[in-house]
C-alpha positions in Angstrom: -3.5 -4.3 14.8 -5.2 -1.8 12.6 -8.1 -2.4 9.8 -9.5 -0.8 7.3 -12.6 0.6 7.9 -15.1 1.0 5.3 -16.0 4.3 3.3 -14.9 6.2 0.6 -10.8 5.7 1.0 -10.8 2.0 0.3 -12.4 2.8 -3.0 -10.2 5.6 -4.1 -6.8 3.5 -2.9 -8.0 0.3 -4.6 -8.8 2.6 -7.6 -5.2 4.1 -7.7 -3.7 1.2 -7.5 -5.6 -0.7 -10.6 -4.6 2.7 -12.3 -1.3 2.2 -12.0 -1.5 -1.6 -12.9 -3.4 -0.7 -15.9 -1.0 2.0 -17.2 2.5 0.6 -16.2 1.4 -3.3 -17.0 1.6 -2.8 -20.8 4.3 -0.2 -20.4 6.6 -3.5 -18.9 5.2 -5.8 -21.7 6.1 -3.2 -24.4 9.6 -2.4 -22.9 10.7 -6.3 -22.2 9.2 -7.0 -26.0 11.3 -4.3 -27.5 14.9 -5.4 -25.8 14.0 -9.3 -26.1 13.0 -8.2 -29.8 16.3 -6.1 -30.5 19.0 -9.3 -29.4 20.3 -12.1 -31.7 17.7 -15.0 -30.8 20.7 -16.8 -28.7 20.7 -14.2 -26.0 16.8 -13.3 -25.7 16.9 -15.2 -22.1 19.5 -13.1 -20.6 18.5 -9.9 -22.1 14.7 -10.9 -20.5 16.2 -11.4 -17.7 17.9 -8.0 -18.0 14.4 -6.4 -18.4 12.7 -7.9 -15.5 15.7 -7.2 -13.0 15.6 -3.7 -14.2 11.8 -4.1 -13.7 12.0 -4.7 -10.1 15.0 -2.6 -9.5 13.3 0.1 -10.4 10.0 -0.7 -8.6 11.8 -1.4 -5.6 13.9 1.7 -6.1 10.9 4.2 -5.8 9.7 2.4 -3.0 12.4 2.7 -0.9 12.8 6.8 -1.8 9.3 7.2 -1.3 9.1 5.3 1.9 12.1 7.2 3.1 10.6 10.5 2.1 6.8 9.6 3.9 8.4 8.3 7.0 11.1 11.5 7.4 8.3 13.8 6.7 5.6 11.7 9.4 9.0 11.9 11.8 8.9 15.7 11.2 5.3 16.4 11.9 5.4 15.0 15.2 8.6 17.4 16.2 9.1 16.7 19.8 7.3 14.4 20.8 8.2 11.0 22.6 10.9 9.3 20.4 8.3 6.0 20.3 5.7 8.0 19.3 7.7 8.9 16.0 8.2 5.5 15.4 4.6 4.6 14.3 1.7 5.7 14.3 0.3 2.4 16.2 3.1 3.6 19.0 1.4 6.9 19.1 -1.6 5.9 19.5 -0.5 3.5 22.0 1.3 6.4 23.8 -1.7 8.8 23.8 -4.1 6.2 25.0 -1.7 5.9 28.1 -1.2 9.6 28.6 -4.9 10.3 28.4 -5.8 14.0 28.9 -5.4 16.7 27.3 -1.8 15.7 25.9 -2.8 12.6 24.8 -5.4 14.3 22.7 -2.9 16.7 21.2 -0.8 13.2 21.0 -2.8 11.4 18.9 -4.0 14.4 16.8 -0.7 15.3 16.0 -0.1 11.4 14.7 -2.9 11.6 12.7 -2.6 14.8 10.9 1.1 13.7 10.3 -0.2 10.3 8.9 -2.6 11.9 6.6 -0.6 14.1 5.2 2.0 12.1 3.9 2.0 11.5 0.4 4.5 11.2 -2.1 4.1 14.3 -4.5 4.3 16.9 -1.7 7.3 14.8 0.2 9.3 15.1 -3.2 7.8 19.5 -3.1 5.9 18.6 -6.6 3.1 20.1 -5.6 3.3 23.6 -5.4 4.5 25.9 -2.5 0.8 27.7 -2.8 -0.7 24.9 -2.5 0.4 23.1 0.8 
């Protein structure tokens, strides 16, 4: 099982995420308000229901790419290594701590760096060629 450790990166990630609850929150309440506003009074239930579902299909949506993107890209960072040890990173870990040695080292480094460098802008190339 892994825990969050203390320091700067549960700050910044807790920060992020009331970010985006702050800015998309209101965005949601303005968008269901505008197409439960724009229907004949009889149909407001379905067409909130229309909102939400589109609400979480969306959410759910940009999950899944990005998930898809982050894991293919941590898959690809590791290259050749044991087909377990691209599974997860606890299975890497778990795989370096049995080889031990010099390749377990290079192992578990190579599971790290391809952890940390996941992130959604520069899976989907938005960042910059220069700047990878």
């Amino acid at each position: 099982m892994n825990v969050a450790r203390r320091g700067p990166g549960r700050r910044i990630a807790g920060g992020a995420d009331s970010l985006v609850a702050f800015g998309t929150g209101p965005l949601f309440a303005l968008g269901t308000g505008l197409v439960v506003g724009s229907v004949a009074p009889e149909r407001a239930g379905s067409a909130a229901a229309l909102a939400e579902v589109s609400n979480y299909l969306g959410s759910t949506v940009g999950i899944t790419v990005f998930g898809t993107l982050a894991a293919a890209t941590y898959q690809s960072r590791l290259g050749n290594a044991a087909p377990a040890a691209r599974e997860s990173i606890a299975r890497a870990t778990l795989l370096a701590h049995t080889a031990g040695g010099a390749s377990g080292q290079q192992l578990l480094h190579r599971a790290h760096s391809g952890f940390g460098t996941v992130d959604a802008p520069r899976a989907c190339g938005l960042v910059p060629a220069e700047e990878r």
